[in-house]
N, C-alpha and C positions, 0 to 999 in steps of 0.2 A: 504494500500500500504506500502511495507516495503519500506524505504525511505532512501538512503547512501548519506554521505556525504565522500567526495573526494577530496584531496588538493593536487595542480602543489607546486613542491616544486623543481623548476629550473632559476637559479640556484642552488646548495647544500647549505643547511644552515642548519648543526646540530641543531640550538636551533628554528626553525620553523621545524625539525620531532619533535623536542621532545614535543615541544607544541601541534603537530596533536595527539601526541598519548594520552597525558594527558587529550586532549581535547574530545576524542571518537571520533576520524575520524575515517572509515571502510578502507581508504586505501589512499595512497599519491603515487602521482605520479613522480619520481627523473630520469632524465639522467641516461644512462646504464652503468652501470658500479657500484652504489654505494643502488644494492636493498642489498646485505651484510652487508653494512653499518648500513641501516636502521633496519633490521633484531637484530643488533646488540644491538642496543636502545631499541626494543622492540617489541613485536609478533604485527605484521602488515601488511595487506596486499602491497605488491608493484606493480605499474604501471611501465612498463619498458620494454624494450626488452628483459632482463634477470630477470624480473617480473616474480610475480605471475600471472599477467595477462598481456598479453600481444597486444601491439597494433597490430592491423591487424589476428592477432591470436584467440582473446578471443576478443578484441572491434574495434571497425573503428573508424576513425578521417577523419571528412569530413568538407567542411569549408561552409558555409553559407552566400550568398553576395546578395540572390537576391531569388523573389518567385521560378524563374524557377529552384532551388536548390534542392527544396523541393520534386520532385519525386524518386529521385535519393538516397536520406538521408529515405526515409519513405522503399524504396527496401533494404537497407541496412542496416536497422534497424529489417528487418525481419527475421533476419540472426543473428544479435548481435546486441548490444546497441553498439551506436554514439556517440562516444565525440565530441562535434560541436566546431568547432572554428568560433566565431561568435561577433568578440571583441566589433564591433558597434551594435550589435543586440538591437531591440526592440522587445516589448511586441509579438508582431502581428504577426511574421513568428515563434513563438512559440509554440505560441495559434495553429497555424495552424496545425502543426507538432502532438501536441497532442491530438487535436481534429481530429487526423484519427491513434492514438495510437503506433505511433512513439514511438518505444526505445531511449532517447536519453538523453545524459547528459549535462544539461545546463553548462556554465562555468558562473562564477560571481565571482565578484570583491569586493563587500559590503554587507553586511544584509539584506538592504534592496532588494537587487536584487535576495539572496538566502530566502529570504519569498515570492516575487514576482513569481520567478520559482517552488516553493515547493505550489503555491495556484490556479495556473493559472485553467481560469476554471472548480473552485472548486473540482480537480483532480490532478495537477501538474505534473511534472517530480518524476521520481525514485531515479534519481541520480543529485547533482551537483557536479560542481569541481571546486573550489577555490580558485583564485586567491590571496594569500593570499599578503599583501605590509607587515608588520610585525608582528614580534610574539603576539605581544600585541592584534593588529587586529584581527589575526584569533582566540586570547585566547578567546576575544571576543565575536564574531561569532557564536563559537564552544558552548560556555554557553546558547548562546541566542536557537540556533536551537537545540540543546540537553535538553533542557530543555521544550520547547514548540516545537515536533516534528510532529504536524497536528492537526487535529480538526475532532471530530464526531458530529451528529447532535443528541442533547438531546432533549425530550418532557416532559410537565409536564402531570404526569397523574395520575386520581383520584382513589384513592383506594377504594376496594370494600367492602373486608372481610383481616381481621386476624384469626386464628385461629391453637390453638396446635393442634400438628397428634401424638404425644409419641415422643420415641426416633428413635436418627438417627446418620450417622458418618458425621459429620463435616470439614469442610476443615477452617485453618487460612491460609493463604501467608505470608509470613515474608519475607520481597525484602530486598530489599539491599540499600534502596532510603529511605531517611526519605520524608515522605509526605508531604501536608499543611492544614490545613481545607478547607473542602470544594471539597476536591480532595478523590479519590477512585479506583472503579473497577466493571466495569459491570458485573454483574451477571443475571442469571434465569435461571426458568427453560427448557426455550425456545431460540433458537437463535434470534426468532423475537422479543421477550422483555425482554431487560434486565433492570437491576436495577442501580441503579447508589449507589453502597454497601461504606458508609463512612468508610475510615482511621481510627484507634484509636488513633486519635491524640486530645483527649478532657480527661481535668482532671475532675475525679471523685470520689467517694466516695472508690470505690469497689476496684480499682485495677491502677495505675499507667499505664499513656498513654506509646503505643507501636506505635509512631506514622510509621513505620514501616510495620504493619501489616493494613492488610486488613480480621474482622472475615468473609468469603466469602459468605459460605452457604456449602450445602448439598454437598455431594461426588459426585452425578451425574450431578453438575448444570454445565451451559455452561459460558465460561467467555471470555471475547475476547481479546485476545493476538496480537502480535507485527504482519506487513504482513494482517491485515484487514482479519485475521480468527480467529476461537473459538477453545477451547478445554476445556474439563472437568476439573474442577479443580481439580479429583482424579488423570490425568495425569501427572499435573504440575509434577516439580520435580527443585533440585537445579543445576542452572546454565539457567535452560529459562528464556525466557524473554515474561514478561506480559504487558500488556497495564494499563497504573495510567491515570485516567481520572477527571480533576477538574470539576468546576459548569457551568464552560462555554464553556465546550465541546473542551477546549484544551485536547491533549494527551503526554505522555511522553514514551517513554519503561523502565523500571524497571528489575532486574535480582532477581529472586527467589532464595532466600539464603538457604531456609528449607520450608516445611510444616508441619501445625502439622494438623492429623487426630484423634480426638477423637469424642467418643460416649456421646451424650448432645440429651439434650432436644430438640425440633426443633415447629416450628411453620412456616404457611406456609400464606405469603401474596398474594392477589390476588389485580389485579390493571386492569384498562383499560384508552384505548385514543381512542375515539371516540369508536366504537362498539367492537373496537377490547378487547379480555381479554388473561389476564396473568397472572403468580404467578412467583413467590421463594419459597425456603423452606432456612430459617434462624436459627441460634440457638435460642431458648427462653431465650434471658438475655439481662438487662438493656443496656451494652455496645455496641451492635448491632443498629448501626444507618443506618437510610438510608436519602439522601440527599433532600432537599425542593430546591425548583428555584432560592431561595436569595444566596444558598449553605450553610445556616448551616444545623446539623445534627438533626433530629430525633430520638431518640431511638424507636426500632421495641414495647416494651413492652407498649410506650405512643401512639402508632400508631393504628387511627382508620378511619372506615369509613369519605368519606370527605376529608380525607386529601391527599394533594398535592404532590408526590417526582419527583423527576427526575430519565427519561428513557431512550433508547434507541430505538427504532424499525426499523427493516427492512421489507420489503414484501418478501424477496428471503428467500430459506430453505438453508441446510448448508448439505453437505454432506465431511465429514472427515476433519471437520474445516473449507470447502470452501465454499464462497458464490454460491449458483447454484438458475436457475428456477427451477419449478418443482412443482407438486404439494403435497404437504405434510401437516399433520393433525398432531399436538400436543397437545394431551391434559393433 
C-alpha cells in the first residue's frame, strides 16, 4: 500500500510548512488563500480550495459521530477518498470503515494514533492527516513514520543449492538513504520468493562499505518497490523509489540515485519454505550477502546447503508489478 502522510496546517504557521516539507509530508492542508505561499517554500502538494486538491473536488470531508455514519462515508469513498473528521474517534468505527475498504483518511493528533491508523487490521488507512500542536511535534512524527513506513511479512527459509551458471549483467541500486545492518531489499527470481539481499554496509577486506547500495542480482530479477508492487531491477532508474526492508520486516521507501549494470560472474541460489522452491541469481563475490533471522549478513560465496536466510512469499502472481490471482508457473 502506498501510504501518505498529510498535515492541517490551520491556522498559517510558516515554520510548521516548513517542517512538513523537510519532514516528507506528500501534502498539507492551509486555509485558501495561502497554497502560493506554500508553493513558495517548496514543491508540495496543497489541500485547499485553490489547492492542488481540492475538497469536494478531488476529496470529501465527512464527519463521523456514530455507527449509523458509516454507510454514507463507505458510498463516498467510492467516488474519492474521505477526510473524516472524527476528533473523538476510536479504534472501532475505523476498523469498520476498513474492513469493507473504505477510502479514507484518518486524522490524528500523536504517533501513536498515526501507527494505530497506518496498522489497523494488519492493512491500515492510505492516508493520514495530522494534526500537528508544534513544529517540534510533527519534526517528530515525521522521522518516526518516515523512517518505519509499514511492515512485510518475512520467513526463514532453508537453502537448497548454490551454484555458478557463467556470466550475467548485474544490477547494484545506489539510493539515496544510507542503510543499517540488517536492513536491505527483496529480490528473486520470482514474485512469490524473494530474498531479503543485505546492504553493503559491512567492512571488509576487498572494498570499503557503500552502505548505500544494495549489490541486487541479475537484470531480470523482481524486487519490490514502494505501492506493494514489483518491478525488474533493469527498470529501476534515478529518481524511483524502492522498498529498504530490515530483519524485522519493517519497511522504508528509499529514492534511487543511479544504477550500475555491469557484466560479473553470477551464481544462482535456490531456497525453499515448506514445499514451496525458489532461487536468485547473485553476482559471484564475497561482498554479496544475504540476510539470517538474527539479521546479520551472510556472504553468498560462504552460503551452503542448510543454511537459514530470510524471505519473503506470497501465493498471488504479479502481472505489471501488480499483485493478481491467477494461475501462473515460474520456473
Amino acid at each position: 500500500m502506498n501510504r501518505e502522510i498529510w498535515v492541517k496546517i490551520d491556522p498559517w504557521n510558516t515554520d510548521m510548512v516548513t517542517t512538513a516539507l523537510e519532514g516528507g509530508a506528500d501534502a498539507v492542508m492551509v486555509p485558501e488563500g495561502f497554497s502560493a505561499q506554500v508553493k513558495a517554500l517548496g514543491k508540495i502538494l496543497t489541500i485547499a480550495p485553490d489547492g492542488d486538491i481540492c475538497p469536494g473536488r478531488d476529496v470529501f470531508c465527512a464527519a463521523i459521530t456514530c455507527k449509523e455514519d458509516e454507510p454514507e462515508i463507505i458510498r463516498l469513498s467510492r467516488e474519492k477518498p474521505v477526510i473524516l473528521d472524527c476528533c473523538d474517534w476510536t479504534i472501532i468505527p475505523l476498523e469498520n470503515l476498513i474492513a469493507q475498504d473504505a477510502r479514507v483518511v484518518a486524522p490524528v493528533r500523536c504517533l501513536a494514533d498515526a501507527q494505530t491508523a497506518f496498522g489497523i487490521l494488519e492493512k491500515g488507512v492510505s492516508h493520514i492527516l495530522i494534526y500537528p500542536q508544534t513544529p517540534s511535534d510533527l519534526k517528530h512524527m515525521l522521522s518516526v513514520l518516515r523512517k518505519t513506513g509499514g511492515h512485510v511479512s518475512l520467513q526463514p527459509a532453508e537453502i537448497l543449492a548454490v551454484r555458478t551458471v557463467g556470466m550475467g549483467d548485474r544490477v547494484c541500486v545506489d539510493t539515496c538513504t544510507i542503510m543499517s545492518p540488517g536492513q536491505g531489499m527483496l529480490v528473486g527470481n520470482s514474485s512469490g520468493g524473494l530474498f531479503l539481499i543485505h546492504a553493503e554496509t559491512l567492512v571488509n577486506p576487498y572494498v570499503s562499505p557503500r552502505p548505500f547500495r544494495v549489490n541486487a542480482g541479475a537484470v531480470h530479477a523482481y524486487t519490490r518497490i514502494t505501492g506493494d508492487r514489483t518491478c525488474y531491477l533493469c527498470d529501476l532508474k534515478a529518481g524511483d523509489s524502492v522498498l529498504l526492508v530490515d530483519y524485522q520486516g519493517n519497511t522504508t521507501d528509499a529514492v534511487v540515485g543511479r544504477l550500475k549494470i555491469e557484466r560479473r560472474p553470477l551464481m544462482q541460489i535456490t531456497a525453499r519454505v515448506g514445499e514451496f522452491q525458489f532461487s536468485t541469481l547473485v553476482q559471484n563475490a564475497e561482498t554479496i550477502r544475504l540476510t539470517r533471522p538474527d539479521g546479520t549478513a551472510v556472504s553468498v560465496v560462504q552460503l551452503g546447503p542448510g543454511d537459514i536466510v530470510l524471505t519473503a512469499i506470497e501465493d498471488a502472481g504479479r502481472h505489471f508489478g501488480h499483485k493478481i490471482t491467477e494461475t501462473i508457473i515460474e520456473k
